[in-house]
N, C-alpha and C positions, 0 to 999 in steps of 0.2 A: 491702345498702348501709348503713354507718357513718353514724349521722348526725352533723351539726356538734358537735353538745352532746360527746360520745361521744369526737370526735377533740380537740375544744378541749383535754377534760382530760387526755386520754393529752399532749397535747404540753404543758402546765403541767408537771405532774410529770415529765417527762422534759426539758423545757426550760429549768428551774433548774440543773439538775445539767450541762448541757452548757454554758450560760453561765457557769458556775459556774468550771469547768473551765478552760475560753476564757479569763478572764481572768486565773488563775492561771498560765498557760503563758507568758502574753508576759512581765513581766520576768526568767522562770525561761531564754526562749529569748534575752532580752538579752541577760543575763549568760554564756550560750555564747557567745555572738559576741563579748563583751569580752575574753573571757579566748580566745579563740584569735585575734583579732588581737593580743593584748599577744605572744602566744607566737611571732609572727611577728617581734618586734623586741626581742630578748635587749639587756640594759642599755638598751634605749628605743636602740637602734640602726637604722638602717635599711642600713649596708652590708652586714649577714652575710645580711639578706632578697638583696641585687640580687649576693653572691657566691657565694649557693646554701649557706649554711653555717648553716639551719636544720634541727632535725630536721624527717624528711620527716613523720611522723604531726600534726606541727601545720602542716606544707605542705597537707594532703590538705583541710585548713580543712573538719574533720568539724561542726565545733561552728558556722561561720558559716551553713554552706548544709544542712546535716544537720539537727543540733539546733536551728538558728535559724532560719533562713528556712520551710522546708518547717514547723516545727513552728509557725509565726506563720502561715502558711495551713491549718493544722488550726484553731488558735487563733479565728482568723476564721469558718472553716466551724463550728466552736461555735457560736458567739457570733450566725449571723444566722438567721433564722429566716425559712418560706416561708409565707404564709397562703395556701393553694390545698385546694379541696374535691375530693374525690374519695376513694375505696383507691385507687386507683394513685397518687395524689398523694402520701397518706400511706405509703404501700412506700418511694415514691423516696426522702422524708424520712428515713426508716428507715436507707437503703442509702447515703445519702450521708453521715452520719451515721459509719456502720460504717467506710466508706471513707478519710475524715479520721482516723480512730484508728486503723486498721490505717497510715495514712500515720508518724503520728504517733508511733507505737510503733517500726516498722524506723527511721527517721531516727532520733528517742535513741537505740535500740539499735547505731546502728553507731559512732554519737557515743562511745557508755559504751566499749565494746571497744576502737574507735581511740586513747582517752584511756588507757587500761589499759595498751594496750601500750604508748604513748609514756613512761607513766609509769614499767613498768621495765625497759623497756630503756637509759632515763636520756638525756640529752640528747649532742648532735653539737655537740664544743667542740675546741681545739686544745690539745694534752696532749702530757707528756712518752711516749715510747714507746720504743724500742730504736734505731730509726733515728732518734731525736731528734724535734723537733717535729713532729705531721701532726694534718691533724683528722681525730676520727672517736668512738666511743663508748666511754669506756674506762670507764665505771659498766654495759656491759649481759654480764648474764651467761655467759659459755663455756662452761660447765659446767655438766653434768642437775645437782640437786640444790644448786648452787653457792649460799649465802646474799644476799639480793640487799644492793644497797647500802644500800636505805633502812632496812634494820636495821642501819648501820653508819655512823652518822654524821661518825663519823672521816676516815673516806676524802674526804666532800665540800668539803671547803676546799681538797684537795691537788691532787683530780682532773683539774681544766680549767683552764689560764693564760688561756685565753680563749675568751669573754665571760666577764671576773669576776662572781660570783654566780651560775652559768646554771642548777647543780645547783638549789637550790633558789627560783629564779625556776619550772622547768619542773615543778619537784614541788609549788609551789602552784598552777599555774597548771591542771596536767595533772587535780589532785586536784576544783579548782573544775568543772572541766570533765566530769569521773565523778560528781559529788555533784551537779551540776544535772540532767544527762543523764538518772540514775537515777534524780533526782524526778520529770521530766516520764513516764518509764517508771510511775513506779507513777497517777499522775492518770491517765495514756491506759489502762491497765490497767484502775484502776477507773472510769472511764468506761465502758471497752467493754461491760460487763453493762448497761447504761441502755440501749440502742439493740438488745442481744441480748433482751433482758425484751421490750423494745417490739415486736420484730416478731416473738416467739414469740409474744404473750400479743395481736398483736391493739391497736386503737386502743382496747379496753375497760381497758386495763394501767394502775392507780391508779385504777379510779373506781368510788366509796364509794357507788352506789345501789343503794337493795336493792329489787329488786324483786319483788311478790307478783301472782302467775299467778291468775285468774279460775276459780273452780271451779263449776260449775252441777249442780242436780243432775237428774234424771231429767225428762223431760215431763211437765207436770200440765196438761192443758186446753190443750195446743197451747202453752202456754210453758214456756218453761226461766226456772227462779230462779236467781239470783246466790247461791252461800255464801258469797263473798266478795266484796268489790270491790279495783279493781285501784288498787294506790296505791304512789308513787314514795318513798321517806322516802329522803332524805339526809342523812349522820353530820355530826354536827357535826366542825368543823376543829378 
């Protein structure tokens, strides 16, 4: 059995870094959710939302309930911490821990992808085409190997008569939304070793006591002598 002392300090040293974390994530997961409700209302419109004439990848609102909501209950399971004695107590801590970051990691990660593709396949506007006006995506590529658009600047002022600006509304918005995504990927990443250390290594994981084992030597007269005594030294911080 772990005692107090023992578990207090595995959870110091591992309860910086997950607080730490916790609160780095929430305006990272705000900022997903800002940028794909803007992406929901191209020129701050809200009739192309209620005529269905958004692209679907910022319909799928990866970045509201993916990268934000789910990633703001990781954030919080950071952030709170259980004072309960026991090892099974401290396992659970460990595993719920693990759990929140494992959560944490697939929601960005599907956020990162969703916004990937939305960004080049390019956005769903109303554009000239053969049969004349129809909506639909005429920046996403046809062709293996085809150059995509966003090396090709030229094309985006021509592209969509409507929503004016949508090309580069949806390539900043899409970009914001890959560039938060993948920060919160790399925090829940490097978090995950904090909680892997911690329940490989045992509630003893960070703690600086050195301890010196009792050696006695042989019986002289019915007792045993001390060669050493037993003593706790702790490092300085």
């Amino acid at each position: 059995m772990y005692s107090l002392q023992d578990r207090c300090v595995a959870k110091m040293c591992t309860g910086h870094c997950s607080r730490s974390v916790g609160m780095a994530l929430i305006p990272v997961a705000i900022v997903c959710m800002l940028a794909n409700a803007l992406l929901l209302f191209p020129d701050l419109k809200y009739q192309y939302l209620t005529e269905n004439h958004v692209t679907k990848e910022a319909m799928w609102c990866s970045g509201i309930w993916a990268s934000g909501l789910l990633v703001l209950v990781a954030a919080r399971g950071f952030t709170t911490q259980y004072e309960k004695k026991g090892c099974c107590y401290f396992t659970a801590e460990v595993l719920r821990k693990l759990g929140y970051t494992c959560l944490a990691i697939l929601a960005a990660g599907l956020c990162f992808v969703v916004s990937g593709t939305g960004l080049i396949q390019g956005p769903l506007c109303l554009h000239n085409s053969t049969d004349g006006l129809q909506w639909g995506r005429p920046l996403k590529p046809i062709k293996t190997g085809e150059k995509p658009y966003l090396y090709t600047p030229e094309r985006w002022a021509s592209a969509c008569v409507e929503p004016r600006g949508v090309v580069m509304w949806n390539m900043v918005l899409f970009s914001v939304l890959m560039a938060a995504s993948g920060l919160e990927l790399i925090f829940c990443i490097l978090h995950l070793l904090a909680p892997l250390l911690e329940f490989m290594c045992g509630p003893k994981f960070c703690n600086n006591k050195v301890q010196m084992f009792t050696k006695s030597l042989p019986f002289e007269g019915g007792k045993k002598k001390p060669l050493y005594r037993t003593a706790n030294l702790k490092m300085l911080g």
